[in-house]
MARTORDREN-788336 format. One record per residue (C-alpha): residue number from 0; x, y, z. Coordinates in steps of 0.2 Angstrom, whole numbers, always signed. Layout:
MARTORDREN-788336
i: NUM, east: X, north: Y, up: Z
...
This chain:
MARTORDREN-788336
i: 0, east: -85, north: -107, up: -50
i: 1, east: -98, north: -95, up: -58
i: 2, east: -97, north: -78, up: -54
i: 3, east: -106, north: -63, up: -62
i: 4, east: -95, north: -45, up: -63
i: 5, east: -103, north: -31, up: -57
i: 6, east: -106, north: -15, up: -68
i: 7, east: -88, north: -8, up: -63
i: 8, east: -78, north: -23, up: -67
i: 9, east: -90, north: -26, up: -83
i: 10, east: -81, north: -7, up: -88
i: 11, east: -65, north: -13, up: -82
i: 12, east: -65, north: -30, up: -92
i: 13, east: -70, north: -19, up: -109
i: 14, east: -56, north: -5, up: -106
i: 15, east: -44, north: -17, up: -106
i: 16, east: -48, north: -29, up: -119
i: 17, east: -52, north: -12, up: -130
i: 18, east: -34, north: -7, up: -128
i: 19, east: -16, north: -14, up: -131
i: 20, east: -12, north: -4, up: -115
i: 21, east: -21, north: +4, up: -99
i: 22, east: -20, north: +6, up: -77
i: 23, east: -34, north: +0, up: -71
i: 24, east: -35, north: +13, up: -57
i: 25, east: -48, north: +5, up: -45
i: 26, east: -49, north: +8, up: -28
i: 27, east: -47, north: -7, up: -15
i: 28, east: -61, north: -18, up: -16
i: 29, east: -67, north: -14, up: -32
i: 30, east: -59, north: -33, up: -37
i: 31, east: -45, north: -26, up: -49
i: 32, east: -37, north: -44, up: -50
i: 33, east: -54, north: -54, up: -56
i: 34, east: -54, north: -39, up: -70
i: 35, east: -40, north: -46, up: -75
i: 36, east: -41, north: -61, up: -74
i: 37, east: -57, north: -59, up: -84
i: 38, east: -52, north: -51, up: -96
i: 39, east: -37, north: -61, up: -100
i: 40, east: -50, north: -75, up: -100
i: 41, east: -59, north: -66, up: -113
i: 42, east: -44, north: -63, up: -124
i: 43, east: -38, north: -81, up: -124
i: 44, east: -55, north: -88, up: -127
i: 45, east: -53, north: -76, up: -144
i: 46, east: -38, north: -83, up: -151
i: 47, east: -31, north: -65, up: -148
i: 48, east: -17, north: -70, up: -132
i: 49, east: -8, north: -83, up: -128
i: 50, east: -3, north: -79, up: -109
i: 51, east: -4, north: -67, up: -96
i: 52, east: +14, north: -63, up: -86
i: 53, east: +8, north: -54, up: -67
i: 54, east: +23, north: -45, up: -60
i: 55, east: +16, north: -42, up: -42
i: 56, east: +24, north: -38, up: -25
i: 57, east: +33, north: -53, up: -17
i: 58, east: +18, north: -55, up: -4
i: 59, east: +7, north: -57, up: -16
i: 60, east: +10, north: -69, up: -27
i: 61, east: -1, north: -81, up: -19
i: 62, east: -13, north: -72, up: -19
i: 63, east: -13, north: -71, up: -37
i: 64, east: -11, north: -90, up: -36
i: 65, east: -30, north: -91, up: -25
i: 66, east: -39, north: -78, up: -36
i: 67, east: -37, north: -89, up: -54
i: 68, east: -40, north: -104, up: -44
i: 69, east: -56, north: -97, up: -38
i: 70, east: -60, north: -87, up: -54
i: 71, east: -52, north: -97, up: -69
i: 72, east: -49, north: -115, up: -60
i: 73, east: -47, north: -119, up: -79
i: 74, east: -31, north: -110, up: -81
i: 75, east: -13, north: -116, up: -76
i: 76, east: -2, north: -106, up: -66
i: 77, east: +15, north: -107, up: -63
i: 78, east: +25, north: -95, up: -50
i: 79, east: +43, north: -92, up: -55
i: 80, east: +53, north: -90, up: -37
i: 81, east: +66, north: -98, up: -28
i: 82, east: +85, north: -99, up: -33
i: 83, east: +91, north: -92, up: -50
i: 84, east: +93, north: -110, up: -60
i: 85, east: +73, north: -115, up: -52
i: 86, east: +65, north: -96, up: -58
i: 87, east: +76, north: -95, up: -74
i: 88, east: +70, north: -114, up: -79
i: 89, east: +50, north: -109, up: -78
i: 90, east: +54, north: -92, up: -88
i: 91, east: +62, north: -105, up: -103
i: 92, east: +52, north: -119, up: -101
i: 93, east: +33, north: -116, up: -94
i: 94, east: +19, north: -120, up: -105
i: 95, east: +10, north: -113, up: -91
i: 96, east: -6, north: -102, up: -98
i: 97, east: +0, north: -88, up: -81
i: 98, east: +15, north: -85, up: -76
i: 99, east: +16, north: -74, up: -59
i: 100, east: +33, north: -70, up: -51
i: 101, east: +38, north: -55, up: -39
i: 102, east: +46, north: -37, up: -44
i: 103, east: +61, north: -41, up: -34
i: 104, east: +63, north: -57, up: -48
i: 105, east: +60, north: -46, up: -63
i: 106, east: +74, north: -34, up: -59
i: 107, east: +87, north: -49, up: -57
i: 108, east: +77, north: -58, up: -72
i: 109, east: +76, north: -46, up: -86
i: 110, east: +80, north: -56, up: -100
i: 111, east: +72, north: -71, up: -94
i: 112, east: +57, north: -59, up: -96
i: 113, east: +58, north: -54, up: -112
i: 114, east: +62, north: -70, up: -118
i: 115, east: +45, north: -76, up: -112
i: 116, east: +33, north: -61, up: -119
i: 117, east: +41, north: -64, up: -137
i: 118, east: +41, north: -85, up: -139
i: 119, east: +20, north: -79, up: -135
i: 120, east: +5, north: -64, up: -138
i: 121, east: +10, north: -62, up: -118
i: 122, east: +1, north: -50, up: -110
i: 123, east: +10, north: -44, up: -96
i: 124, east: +4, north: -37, up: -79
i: 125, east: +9, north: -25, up: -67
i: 126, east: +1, north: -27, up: -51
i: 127, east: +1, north: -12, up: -39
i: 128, east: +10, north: -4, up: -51
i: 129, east: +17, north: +10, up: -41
i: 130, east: +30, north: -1, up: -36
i: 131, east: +37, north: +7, up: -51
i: 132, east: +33, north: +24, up: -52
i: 133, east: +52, north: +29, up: -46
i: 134, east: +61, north: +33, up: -65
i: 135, east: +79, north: +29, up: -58
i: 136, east: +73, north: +13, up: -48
i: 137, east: +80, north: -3, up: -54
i: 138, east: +60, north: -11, up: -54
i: 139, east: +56, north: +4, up: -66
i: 140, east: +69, north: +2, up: -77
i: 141, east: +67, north: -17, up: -75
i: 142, east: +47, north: -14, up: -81
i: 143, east: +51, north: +0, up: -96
i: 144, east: +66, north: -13, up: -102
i: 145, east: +51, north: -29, up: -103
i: 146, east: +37, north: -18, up: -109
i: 147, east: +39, north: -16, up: -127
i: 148, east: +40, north: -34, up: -129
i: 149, east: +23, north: -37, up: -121
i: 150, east: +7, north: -38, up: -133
i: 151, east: -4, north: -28, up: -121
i: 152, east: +3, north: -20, up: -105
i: 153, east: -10, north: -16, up: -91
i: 154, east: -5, north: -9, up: -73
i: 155, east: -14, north: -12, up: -58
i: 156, east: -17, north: +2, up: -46
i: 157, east: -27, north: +10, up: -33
i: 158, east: -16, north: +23, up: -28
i: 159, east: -7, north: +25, up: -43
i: 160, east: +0, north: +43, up: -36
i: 161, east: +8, north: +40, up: -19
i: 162, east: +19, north: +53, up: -20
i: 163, east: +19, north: +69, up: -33
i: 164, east: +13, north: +68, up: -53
i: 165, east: +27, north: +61, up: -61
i: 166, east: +23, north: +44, up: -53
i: 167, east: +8, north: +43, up: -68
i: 168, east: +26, north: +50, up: -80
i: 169, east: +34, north: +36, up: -76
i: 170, east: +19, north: +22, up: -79
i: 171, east: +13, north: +28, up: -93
i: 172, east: +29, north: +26, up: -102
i: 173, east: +29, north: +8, up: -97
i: 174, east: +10, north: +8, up: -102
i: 175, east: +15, north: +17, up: -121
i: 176, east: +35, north: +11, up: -123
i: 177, east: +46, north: +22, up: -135
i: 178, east: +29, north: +36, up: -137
i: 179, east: +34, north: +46, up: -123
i: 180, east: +16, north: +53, up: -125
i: 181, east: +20, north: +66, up: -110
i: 182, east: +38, north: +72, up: -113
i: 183, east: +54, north: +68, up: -106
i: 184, east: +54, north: +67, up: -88
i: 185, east: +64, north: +84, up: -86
i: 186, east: +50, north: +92, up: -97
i: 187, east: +36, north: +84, up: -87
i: 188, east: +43, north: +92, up: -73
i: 189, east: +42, north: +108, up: -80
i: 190, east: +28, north: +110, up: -84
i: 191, east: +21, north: +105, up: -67
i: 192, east: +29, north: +120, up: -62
i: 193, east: +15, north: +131, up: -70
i: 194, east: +1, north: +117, up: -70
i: 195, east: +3, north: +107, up: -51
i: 196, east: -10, north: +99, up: -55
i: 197, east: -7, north: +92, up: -72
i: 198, east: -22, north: +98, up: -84
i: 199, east: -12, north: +101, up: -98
i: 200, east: -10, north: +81, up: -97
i: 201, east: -28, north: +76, up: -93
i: 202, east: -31, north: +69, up: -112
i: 203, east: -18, north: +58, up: -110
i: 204, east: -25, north: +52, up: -92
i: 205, east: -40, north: +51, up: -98
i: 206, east: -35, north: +39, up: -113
i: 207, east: -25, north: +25, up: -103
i: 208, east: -35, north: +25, up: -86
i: 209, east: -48, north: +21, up: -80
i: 210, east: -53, north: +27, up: -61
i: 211, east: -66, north: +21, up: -50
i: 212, east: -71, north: +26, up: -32
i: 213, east: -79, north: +13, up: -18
i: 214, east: -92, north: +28, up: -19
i: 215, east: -96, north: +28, up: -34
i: 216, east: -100, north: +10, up: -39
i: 217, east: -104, north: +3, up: -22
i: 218, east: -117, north: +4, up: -9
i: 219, east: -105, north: -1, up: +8
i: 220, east: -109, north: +1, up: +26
i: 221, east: -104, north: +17, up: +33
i: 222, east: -87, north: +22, up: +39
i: 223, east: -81, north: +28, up: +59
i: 224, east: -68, north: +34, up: +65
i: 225, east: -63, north: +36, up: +85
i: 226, east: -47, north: +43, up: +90
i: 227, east: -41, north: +35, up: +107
i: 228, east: -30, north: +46, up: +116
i: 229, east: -17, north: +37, up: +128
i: 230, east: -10, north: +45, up: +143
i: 231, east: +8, north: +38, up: +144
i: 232, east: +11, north: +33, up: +164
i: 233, east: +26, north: +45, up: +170
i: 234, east: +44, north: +34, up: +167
i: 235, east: +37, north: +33, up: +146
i: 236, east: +33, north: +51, up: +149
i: 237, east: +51, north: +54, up: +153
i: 238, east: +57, north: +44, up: +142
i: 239, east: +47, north: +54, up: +127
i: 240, east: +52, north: +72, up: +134
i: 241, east: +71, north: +68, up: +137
i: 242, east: +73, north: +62, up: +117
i: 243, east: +60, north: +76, up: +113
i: 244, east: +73, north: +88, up: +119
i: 245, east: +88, north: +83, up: +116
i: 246, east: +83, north: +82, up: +98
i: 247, east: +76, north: +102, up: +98
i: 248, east: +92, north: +105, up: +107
i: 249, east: +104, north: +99, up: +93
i: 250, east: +93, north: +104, up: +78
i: 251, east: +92, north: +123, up: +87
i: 252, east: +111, north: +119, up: +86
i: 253, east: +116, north: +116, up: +69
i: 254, east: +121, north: +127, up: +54
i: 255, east: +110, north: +131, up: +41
i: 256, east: +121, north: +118, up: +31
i: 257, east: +120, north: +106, up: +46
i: 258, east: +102, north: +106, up: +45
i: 259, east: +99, north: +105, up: +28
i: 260, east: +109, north: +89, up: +30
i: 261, east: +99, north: +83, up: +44
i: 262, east: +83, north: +86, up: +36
i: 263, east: +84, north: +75, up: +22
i: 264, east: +85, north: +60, up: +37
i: 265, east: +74, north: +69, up: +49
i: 266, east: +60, north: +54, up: +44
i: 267, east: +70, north: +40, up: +55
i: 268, east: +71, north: +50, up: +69
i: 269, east: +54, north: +57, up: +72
i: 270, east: +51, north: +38, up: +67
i: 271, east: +63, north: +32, up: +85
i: 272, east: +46, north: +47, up: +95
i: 273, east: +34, north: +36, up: +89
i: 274, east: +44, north: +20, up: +94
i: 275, east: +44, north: +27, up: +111
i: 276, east: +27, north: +35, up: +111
i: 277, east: +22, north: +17, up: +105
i: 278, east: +30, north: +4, up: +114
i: 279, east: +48, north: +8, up: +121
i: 280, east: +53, north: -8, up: +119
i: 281, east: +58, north: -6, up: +102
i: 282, east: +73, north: +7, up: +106
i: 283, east: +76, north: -2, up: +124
i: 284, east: +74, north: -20, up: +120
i: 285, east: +76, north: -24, up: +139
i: 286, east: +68, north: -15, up: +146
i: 287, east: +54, north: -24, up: +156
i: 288, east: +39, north: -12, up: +159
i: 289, east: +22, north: -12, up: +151
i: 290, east: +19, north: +1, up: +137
i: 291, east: +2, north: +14, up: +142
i: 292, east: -6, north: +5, up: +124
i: 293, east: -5, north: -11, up: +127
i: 294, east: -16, north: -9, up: +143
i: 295, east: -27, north: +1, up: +135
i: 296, east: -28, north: -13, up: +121
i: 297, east: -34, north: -25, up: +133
i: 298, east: -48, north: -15, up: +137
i: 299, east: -52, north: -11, up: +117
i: 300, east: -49, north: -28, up: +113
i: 301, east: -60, north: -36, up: +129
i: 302, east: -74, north: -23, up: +125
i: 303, east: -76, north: -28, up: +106
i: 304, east: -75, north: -49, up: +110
i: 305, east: -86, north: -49, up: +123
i: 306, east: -99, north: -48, up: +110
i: 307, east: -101, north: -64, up: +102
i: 308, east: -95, north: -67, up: +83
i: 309, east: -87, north: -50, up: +83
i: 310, east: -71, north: -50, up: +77
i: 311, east: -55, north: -38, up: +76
i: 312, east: -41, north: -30, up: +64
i: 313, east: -26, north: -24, up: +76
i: 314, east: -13, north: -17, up: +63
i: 315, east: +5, north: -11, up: +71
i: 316, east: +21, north: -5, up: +59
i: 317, east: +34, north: -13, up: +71
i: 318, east: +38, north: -34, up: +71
i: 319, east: +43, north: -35, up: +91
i: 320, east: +28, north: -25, up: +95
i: 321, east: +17, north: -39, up: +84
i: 322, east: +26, north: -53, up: +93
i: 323, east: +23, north: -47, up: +109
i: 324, east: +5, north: -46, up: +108
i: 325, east: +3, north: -63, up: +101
i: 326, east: +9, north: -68, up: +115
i: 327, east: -2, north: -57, up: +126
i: 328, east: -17, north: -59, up: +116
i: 329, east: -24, north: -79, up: +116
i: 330, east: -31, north: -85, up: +100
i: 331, east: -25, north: -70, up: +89
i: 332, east: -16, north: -74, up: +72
i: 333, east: -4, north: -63, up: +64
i: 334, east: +2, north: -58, up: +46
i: 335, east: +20, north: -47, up: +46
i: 336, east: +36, north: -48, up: +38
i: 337, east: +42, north: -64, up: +47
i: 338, east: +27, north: -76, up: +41
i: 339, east: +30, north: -86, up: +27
i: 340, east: +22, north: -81, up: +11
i: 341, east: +15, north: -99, up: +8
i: 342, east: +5, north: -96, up: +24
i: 343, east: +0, north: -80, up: +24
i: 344, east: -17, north: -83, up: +13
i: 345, east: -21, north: -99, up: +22
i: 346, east: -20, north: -87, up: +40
i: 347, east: -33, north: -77, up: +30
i: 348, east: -44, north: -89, up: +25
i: 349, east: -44, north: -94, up: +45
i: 350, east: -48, north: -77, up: +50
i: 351, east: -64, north: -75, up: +39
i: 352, east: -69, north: -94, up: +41
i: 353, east: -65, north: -98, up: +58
i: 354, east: -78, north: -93, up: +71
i: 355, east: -65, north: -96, up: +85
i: 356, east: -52, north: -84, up: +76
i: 357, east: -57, north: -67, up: +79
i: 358, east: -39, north: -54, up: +81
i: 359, east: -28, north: -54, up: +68
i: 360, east: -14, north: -42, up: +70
i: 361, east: -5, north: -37, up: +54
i: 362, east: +8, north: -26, up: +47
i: 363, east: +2, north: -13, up: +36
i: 364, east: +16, north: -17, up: +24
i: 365, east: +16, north: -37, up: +22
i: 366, east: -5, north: -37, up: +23
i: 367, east: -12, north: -23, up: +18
i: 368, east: -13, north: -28, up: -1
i: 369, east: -23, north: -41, up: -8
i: 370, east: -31, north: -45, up: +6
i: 371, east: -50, north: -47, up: +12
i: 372, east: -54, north: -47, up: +31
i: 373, east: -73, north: -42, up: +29
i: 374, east: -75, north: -55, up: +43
i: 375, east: -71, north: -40, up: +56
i: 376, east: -82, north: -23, up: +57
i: 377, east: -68, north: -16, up: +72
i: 378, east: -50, north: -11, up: +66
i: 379, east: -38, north: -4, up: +80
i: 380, east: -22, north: +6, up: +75
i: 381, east: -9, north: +1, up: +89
i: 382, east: +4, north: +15, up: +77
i: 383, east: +1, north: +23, up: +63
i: 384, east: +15, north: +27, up: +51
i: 385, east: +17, north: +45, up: +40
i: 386, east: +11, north: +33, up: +25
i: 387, east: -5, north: +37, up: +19
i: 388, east: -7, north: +22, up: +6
i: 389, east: -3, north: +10, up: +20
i: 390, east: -15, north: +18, up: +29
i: 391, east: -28, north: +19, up: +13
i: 392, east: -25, north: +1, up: +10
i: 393, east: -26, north: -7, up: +26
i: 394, east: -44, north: +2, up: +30
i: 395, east: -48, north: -5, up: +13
i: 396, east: -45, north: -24, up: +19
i: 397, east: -62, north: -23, up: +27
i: 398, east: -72, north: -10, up: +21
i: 399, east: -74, north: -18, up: +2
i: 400, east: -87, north: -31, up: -6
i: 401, east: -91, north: -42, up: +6
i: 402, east: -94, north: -32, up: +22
i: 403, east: -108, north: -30, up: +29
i: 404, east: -110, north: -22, up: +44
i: 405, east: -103, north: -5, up: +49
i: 406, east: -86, north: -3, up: +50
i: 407, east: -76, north: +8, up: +66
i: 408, east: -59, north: +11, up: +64
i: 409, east: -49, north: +17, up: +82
i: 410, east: -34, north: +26, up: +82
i: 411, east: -24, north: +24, up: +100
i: 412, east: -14, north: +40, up: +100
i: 413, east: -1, north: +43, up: +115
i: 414, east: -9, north: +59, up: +122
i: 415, east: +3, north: +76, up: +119
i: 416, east: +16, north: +66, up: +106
i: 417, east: +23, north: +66, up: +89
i: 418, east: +8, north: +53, up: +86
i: 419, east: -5, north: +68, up: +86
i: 420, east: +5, north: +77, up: +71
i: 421, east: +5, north: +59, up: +61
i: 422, east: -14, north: +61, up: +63
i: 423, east: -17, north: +76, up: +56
i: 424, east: -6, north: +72, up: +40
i: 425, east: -15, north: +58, up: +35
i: 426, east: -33, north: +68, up: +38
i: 427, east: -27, north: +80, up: +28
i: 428, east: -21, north: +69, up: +16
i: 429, east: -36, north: +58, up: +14
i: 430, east: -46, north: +75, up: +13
i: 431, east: -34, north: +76, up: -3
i: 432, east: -38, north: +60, up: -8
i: 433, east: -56, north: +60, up: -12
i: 434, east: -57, north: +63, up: -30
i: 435, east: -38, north: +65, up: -29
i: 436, east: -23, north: +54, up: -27
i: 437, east: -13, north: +55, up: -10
i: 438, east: +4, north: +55, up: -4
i: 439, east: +15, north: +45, up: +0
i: 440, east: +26, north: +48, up: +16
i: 441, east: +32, north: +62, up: +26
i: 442, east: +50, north: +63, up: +18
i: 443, east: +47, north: +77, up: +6
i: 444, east: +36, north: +91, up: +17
i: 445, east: +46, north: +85, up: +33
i: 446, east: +64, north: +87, up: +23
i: 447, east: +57, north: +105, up: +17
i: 448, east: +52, north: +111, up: +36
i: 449, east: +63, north: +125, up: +41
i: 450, east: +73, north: +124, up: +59
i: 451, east: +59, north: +135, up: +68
i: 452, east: +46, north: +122, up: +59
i: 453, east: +54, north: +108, up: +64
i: 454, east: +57, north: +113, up: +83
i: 455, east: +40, north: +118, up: +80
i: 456, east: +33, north: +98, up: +76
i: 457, east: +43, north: +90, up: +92
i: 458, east: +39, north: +102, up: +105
i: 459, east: +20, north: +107, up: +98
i: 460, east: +15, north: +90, up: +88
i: 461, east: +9, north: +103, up: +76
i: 462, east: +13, north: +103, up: +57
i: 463, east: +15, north: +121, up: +49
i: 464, east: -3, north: +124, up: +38
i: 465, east: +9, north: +127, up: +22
i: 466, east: +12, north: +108, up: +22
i: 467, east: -4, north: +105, up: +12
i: 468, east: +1, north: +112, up: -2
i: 469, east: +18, north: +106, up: -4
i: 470, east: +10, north: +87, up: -12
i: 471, east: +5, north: +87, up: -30
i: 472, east: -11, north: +77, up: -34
i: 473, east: -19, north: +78, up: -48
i: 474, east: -37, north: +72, up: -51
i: 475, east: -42, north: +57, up: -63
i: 476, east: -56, north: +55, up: -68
């Protein structure tokens, strides 16, 4: 097909075609992968590479796979998967002019990698590179170990920092192998100490990345939000109060030692509040009464359809919850953890193509990368998660090129529950976020609340106003 680039991605295409290394930091929807793709095209056509390697999350491989058939039809693609002897065989033997596997392959694969970048001028790829920001993670050591063998090295990214500065440390030493253009990690460190925000490395930012904002280089429909507050019927009141309490009771009981012990797992169990604020079901799998959201999704969902071609987004964070409401819900489709890779973009496809398709429910996680469902103006959060780039991402799904018509995204929020605190995080985080780069989770600024803090969040939903401040962004310009 033809396509013409639009002003962003023309910049993108020449950033990385100028340089032998560079993160491409676009937001979602900013079309990152036909950047790419592009300039890789561009390269080839010069006589000045060979073949482009894409090291992507495992669910997105086939996105990959759609994106050069639509874009570069011209190219041919092979995806390294399966069992060892199958992957290990394309590595030695393609001829392919893409080769596009998963990070979990290029940690077990390492050699096979490296193989392939030097029998050719191979590009390689690093798609949603933050997948390797973690210095002692196997992915990153898997990524610096390939690196230097690669011609050109270019990371994908729209939220590049998802949890504190040395996540760009760690990619820009895969970007610029054996340069160390930043330090050591230790030193790095340091120096964030006196600079949080990292000024005295904004040259080096500014040399290998290239950020762009939905604001700035597109005119999209405007944004709304509506928070849906649930009143949970008395027996899931009870239910919430009794494990409420009984978790303020032992934290009020422990040492200081104790707690510090407690803390660094304190995530999973505010995560089990919002399972029972949520849908109970998931901690009592037989129990056999209705959760307060579910009715209240019935209503939402009812409301939106009844006007004709409308069509609806429904993301939940838990897989029984998702398979409970395909079942309630007629028609819908899903995307999650348990559907098969090799189906997931063809359910997409239906979505945006199929009149009579019009809910999806999807797991933040498994779909909300490399994904477009511009077909749906309404979004519902059934649960919301403490991490923002799920969040960031799956809002992105819809509001991106393509979409035309105002977009409204509803929270449901069981009324006087840990859910309210999960709000206010990711507000404050996305406040963070606009010129800066978000974080990540709750683990660190919920592993450094004190006991007082912490009885504090369960019995008042409240974070302590100091929790701002504990996340290092940094801005890129």
């Amino acid at each position: 097909m033809t396509y013409t680039l639009l002003q962003h991605q023309e910049e993108g295409v020449g950033f990385l075609t100028g340089n032998a290394a560079g993160l491409l930091a676009f937001e979602q929807g900013l079309g990152k992968t036909l950047v790419a793709i592009d300039a890789f095209r561009r390269l080839l056509d010069g006589g000045t590479a060979d073949r482009l390697l894409v090291v992507c999350p495992n669910s997105l491989k086939r996105n990959w796979l759609a994106e050069l058939r639509k874009f570069a039809p011209f190219l041919s693609v092979d995806i390294a998967e399966g069992p060892p002897k199958k992957r290990r065989e394309i590595f030695r033997e393609s001829k392919a002019r893409v080769v596009v596997t998963s990070y979990e392959t290029a940690r077990a694969e390492t050699t096979s990698l490296i193989a392939l970048c030097q029998r050719q001028r191979t590009i390689l790829v690093l798609d949603e590179s933050h997948a390797a920001k973690n210095w002692r993670s196997q992915t990153s050591a898997a990524m610096r170990t390939v690196a230097p063998h690669a011609n050109r090295r270019w990371l994908l990214s729209g939220t590049p920092v998802t949890n504190t500065a040395t996540d760009l440390h760690t990619q820009v030493n895969i970007l610029e192998p054996g340069k160390s253009p930043l330090g050591s990690e230790e030193a790095f460190r340091a120096q964030l100490e006196f600079d949080p925000h990292a000024k005295f490395a904004q040259a080096t930012f500014d040399r290998l990345i290239l950020r762009r904002t939905k604001e700035q280089c597109l005119d999209l429909p405007e944004k709304s939000y509506v928070d849906v507050r649930v009143e949970l019927p008395d027996w899931q009141r009870r239910a919430y109060n009794q494990m409420r309490d009984e978790m303020i009771a032992e934290i009020r009981d422990l040492s200081g030692q104790e707690y510090r012990a407690y803390a660094a797992t304190a995530l999973s169990k505010l995560t089990r509040l919002i399972q029972l604020a949520s849908n109970p079901a998931l901690i009592f799998p037989d129990l056999d009464k209705q959760p307060a959201k579910f009715e209240t999704l019935d209503g939402l969902i009812g409301d939106i359809l009844s006007v004709p071609g409308r069509k609806v987004i429904l993301w939940s964070n838990y897989i029984r919850t998702i398979e409970s409401l395909l079942v309630r819900i007629p028609g819908a489709v899903a995307i999650y953890g348990a559907t098969p890779n090799t189906e997931r973009q063809e359910i997409a496809r239906r979505f945006q193509e199929d009149a009579d398709t019009r809910v999806l429910i999807a797991n933040p996680a498994a779909a909300g990368t490399g994904f477009t469902f511009t077909a749906a103006s309404f979004t519902i959060y059934e649960s919301l998660s403490w991490r923002y780039d799920h969040y960031a991402q799956s809002q992105d799904r819809n509001h991106r090129i393509g979409q035309t018509e105002p977009v409204t995204y509803m929270r449901l929020l069981a009324a006087d529950t840990i859910e309210e605190a999960v709000v206010i995080a990711l507000e404050r985080k996305s406040a963070l976020a606009r010129g800066l780069l978000g974080d990540e989770g709750a683990d660190a600024s919920v592993a450094q609340l004190s006991q007082a803090e912490m009885c504090e969040l369960l019995a008042n939903n409240r974070l302590p106003e100091r929790e701002v401040a504990d996340h290092t962004t940094m801005v890129l310009s």
